[in-house]
VMD Tcl script that builds the backbone (N, CA, C; Angstrom):
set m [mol new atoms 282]
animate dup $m
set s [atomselect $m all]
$s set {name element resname resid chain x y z} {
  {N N UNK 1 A 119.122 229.042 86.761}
  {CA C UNK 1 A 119.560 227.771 86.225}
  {C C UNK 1 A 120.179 226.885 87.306}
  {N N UNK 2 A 121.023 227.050 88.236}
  {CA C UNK 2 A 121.764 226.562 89.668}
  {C C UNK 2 A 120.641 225.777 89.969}
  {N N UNK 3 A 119.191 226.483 89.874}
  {CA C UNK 3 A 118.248 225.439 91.306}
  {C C UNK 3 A 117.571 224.554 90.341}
  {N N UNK 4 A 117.868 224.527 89.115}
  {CA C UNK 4 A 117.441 223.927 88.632}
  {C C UNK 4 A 118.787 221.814 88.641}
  {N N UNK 5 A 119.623 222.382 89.193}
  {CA C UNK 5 A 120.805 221.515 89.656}
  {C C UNK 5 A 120.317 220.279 90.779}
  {N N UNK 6 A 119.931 221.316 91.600}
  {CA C UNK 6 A 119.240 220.642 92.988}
  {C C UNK 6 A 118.006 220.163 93.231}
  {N N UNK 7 A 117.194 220.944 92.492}
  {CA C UNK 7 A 115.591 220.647 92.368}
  {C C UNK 7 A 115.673 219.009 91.570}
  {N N UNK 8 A 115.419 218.088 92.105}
  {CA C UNK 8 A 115.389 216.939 92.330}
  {C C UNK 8 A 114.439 215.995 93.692}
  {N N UNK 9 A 114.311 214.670 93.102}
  {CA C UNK 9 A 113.683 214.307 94.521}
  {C C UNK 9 A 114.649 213.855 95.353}
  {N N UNK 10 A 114.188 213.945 96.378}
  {CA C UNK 10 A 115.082 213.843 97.338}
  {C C UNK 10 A 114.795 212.152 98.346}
  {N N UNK 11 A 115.874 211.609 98.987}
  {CA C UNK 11 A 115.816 210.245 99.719}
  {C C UNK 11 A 115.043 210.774 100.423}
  {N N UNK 12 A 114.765 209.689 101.532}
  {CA C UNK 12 A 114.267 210.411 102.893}
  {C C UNK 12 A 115.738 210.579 103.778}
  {N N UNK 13 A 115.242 211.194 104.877}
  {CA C UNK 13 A 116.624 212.175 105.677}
  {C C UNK 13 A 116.898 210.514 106.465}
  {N N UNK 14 A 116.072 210.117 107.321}
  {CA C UNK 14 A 116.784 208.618 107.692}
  {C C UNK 14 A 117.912 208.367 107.102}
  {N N UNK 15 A 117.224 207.586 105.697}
  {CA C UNK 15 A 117.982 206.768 104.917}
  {C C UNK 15 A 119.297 207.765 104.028}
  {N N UNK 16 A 119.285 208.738 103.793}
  {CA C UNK 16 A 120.163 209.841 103.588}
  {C C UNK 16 A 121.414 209.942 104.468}
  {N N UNK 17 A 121.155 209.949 105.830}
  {CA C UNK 17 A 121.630 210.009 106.815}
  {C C UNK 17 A 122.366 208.732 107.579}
  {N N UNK 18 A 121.852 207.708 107.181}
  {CA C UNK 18 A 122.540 206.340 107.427}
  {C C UNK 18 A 123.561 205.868 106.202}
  {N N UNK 19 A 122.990 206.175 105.098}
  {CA C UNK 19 A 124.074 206.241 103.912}
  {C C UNK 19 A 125.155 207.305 104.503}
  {N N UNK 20 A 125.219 208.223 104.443}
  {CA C UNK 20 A 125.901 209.172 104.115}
  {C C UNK 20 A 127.126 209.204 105.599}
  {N N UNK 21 A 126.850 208.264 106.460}
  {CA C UNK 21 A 127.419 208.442 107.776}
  {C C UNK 21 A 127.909 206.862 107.636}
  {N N UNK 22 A 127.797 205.949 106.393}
  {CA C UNK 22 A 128.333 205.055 106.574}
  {C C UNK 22 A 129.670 205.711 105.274}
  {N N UNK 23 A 129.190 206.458 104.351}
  {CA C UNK 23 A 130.387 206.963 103.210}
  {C C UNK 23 A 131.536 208.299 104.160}
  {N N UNK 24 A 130.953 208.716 104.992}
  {CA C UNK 24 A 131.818 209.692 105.799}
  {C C UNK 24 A 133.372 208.699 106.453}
  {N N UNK 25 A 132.828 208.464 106.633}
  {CA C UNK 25 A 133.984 206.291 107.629}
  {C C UNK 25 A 135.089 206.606 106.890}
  {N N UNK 26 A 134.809 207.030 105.159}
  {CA C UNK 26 A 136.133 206.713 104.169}
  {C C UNK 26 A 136.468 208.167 104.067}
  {N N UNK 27 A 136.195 209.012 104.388}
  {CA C UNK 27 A 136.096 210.274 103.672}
  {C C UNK 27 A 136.929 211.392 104.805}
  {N N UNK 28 A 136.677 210.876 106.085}
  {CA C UNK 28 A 137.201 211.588 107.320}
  {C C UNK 28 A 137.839 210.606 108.710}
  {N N UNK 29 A 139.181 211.089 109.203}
  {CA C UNK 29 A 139.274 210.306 109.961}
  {C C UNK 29 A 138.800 210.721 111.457}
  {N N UNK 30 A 138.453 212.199 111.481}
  {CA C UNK 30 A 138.058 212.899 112.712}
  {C C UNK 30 A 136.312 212.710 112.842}
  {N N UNK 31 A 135.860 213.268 113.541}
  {CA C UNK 31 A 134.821 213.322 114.206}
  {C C UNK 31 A 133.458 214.279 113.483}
  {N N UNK 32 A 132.559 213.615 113.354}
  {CA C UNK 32 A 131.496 213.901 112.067}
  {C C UNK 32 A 129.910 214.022 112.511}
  {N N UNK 33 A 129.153 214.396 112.083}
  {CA C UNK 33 A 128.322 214.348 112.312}
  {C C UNK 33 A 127.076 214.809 111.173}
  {N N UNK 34 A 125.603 214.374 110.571}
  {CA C UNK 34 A 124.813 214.809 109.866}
  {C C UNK 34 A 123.991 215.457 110.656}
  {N N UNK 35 A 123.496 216.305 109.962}
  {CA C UNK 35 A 122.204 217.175 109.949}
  {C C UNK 35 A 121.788 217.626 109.043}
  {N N UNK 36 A 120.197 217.967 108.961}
  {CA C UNK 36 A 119.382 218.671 108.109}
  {C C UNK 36 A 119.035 219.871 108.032}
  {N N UNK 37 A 118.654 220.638 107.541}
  {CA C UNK 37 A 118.501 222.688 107.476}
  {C C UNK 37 A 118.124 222.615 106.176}
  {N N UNK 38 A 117.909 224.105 106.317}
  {CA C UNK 38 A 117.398 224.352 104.867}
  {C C UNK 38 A 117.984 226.119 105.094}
  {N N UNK 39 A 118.385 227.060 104.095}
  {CA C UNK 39 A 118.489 228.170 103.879}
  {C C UNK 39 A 117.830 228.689 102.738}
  {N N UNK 40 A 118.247 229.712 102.054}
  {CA C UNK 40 A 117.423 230.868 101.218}
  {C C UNK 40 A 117.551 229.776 100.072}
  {N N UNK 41 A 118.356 229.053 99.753}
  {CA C UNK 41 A 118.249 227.953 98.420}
  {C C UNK 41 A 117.946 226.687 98.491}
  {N N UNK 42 A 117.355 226.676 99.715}
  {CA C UNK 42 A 116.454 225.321 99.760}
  {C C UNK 42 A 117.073 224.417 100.875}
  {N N UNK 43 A 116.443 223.338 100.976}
  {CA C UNK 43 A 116.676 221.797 102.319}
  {C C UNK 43 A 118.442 221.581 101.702}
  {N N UNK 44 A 119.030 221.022 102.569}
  {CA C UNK 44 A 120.539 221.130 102.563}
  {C C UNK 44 A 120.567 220.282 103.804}
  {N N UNK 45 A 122.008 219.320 103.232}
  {CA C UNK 45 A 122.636 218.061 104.283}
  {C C UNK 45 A 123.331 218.440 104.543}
  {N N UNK 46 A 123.806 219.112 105.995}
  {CA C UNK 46 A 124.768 219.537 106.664}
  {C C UNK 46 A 125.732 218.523 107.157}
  {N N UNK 47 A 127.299 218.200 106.880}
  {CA C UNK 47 A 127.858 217.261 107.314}
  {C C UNK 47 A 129.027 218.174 108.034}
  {N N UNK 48 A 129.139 217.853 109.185}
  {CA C UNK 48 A 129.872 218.661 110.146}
  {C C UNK 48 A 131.149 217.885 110.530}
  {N N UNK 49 A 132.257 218.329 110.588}
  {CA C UNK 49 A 133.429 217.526 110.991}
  {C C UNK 49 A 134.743 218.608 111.758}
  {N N UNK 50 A 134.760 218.045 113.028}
  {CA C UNK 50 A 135.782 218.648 113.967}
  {C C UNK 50 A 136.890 218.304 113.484}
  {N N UNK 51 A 137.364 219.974 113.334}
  {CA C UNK 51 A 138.692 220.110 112.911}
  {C C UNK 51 A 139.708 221.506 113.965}
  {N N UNK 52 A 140.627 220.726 114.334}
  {CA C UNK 52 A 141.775 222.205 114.897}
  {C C UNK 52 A 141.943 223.409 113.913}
  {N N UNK 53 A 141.388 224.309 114.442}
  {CA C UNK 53 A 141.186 225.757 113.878}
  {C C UNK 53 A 142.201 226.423 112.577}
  {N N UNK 54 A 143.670 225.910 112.796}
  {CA C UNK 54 A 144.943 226.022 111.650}
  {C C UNK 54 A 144.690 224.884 110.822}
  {N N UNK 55 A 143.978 224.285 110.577}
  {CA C UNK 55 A 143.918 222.878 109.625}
  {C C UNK 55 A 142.525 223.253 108.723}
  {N N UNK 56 A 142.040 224.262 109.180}
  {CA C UNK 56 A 140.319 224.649 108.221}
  {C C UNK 56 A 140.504 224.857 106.937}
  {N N UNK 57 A 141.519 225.645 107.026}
  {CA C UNK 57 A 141.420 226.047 105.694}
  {C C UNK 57 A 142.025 225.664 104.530}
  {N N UNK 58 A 142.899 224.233 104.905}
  {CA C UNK 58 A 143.882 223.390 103.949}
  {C C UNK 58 A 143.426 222.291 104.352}
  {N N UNK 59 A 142.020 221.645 104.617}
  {CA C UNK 59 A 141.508 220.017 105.250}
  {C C UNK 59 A 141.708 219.174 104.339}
  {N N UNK 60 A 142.442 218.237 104.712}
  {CA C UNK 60 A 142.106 217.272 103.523}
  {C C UNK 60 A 142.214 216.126 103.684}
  {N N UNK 61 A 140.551 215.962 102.954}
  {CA C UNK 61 A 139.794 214.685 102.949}
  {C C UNK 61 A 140.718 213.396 102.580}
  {N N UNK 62 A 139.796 212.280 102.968}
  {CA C UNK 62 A 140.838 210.870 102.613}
  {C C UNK 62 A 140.325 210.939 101.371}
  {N N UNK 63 A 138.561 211.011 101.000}
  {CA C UNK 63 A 137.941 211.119 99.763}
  {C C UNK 63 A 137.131 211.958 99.282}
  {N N UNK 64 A 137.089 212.575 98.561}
  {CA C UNK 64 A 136.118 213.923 98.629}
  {C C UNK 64 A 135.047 213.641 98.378}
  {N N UNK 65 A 133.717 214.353 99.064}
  {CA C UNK 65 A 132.409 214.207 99.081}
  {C C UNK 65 A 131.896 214.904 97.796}
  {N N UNK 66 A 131.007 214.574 97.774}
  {CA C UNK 66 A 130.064 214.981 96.232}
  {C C UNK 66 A 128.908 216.049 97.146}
  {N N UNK 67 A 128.873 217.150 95.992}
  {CA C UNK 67 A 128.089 218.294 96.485}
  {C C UNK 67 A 126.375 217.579 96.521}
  {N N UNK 68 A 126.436 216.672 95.724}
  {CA C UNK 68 A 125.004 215.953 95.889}
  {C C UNK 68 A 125.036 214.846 96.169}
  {N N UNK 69 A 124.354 214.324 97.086}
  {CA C UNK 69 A 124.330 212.793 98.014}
  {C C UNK 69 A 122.584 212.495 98.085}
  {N N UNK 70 A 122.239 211.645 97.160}
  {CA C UNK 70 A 120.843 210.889 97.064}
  {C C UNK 70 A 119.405 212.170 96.952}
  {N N UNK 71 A 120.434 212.996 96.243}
  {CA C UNK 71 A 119.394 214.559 96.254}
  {C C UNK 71 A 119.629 215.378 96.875}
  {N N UNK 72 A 120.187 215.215 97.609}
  {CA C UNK 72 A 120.617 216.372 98.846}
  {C C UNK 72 A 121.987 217.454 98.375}
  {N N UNK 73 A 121.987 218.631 98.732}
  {CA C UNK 73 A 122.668 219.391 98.757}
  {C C UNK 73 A 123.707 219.438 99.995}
  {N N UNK 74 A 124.699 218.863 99.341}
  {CA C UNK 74 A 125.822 218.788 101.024}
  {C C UNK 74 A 126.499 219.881 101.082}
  {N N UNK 75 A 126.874 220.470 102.540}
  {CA C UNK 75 A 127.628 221.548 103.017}
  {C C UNK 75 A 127.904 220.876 103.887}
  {N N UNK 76 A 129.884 221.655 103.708}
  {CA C UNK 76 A 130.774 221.109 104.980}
  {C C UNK 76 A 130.595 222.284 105.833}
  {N N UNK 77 A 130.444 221.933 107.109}
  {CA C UNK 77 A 131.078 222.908 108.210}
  {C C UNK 77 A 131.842 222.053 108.943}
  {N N UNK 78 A 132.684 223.013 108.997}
  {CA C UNK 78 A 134.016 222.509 110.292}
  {C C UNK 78 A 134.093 223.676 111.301}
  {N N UNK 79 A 133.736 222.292 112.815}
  {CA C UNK 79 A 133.858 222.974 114.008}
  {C C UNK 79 A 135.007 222.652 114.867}
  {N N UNK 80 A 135.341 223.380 116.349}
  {CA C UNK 80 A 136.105 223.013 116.765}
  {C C UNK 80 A 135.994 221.823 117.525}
  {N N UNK 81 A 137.194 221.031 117.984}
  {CA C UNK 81 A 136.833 219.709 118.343}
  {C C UNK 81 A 135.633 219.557 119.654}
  {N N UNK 82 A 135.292 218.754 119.968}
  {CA C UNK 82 A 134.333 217.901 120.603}
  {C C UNK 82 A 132.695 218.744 120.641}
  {N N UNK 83 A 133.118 219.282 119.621}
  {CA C UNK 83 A 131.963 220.413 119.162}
  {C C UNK 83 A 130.610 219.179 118.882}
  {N N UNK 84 A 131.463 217.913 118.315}
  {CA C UNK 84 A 130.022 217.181 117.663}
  {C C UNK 84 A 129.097 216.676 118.972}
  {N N UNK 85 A 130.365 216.211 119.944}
  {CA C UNK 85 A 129.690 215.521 121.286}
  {C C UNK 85 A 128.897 216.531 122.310}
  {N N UNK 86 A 129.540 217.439 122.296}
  {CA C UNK 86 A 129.180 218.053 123.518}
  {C C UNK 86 A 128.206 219.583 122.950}
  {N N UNK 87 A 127.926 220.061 121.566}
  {CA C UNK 87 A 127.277 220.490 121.512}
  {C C UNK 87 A 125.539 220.138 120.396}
  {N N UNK 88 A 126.343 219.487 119.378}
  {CA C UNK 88 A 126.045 219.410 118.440}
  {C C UNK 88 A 124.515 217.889 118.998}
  {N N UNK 89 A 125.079 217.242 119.486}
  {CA C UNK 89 A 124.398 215.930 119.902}
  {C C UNK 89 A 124.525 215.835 121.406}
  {N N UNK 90 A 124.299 217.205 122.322}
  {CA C UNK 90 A 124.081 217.404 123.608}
  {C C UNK 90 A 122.490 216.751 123.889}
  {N N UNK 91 A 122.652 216.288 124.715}
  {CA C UNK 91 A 121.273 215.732 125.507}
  {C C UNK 91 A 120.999 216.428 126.844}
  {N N UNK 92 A 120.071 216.935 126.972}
  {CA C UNK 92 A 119.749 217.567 128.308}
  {C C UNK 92 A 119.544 216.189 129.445}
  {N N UNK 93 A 120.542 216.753 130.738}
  {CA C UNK 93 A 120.820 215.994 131.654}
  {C C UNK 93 A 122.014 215.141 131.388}
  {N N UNK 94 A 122.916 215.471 130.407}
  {CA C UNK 94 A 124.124 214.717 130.504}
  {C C UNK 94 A 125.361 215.627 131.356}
}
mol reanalyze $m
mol bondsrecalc $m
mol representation Tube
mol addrep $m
């Protein structure tokens, strides 16, 4: 019954991804980032936000995100800081 929650159509990841990184602005004041994946329950919007390691487990949002964003299945991960710049959105030759 759960995938029957998610099983929906979905935006495209662009436009998913430009929404969802203009609603993050209100939602976080640290450092963010989207991505796409998929695991054993299907395509999933990964929204990633650097956080100091004692603050993970009590974070709190300016606004809380919705587990579904334009079809998508959102998951938070929180990394450590400059995790978004320097690994996450690394460019070879920087």
């Amino acid at each position: 019954m759960a995938n029957l929650y998610w099983n929906e159509e979905k935006a495209p990841k662009k436009e998913t991804r430009e929404a969802l990184m203009r609603e993050l602005v209100n939602c976080t004041n640290d450092a963010f980032d989207v991505k796409f994946g998929g695991d054993g329950a299907g395509n999933f919007c990964a929204v990633y936000v650097e956080v100091e390691t004692e603050k993970r487990e009590r974070y709190k949002w300016l606004q809380d995100l919705p587990d579904k964003f334009m079809g998508w299945r959102i998951i938070r991960i929180f990394v450590p800081p400059t995790y978004v710049k320097e690994i996450l959105n690394w460019v070879r030759g920087d």
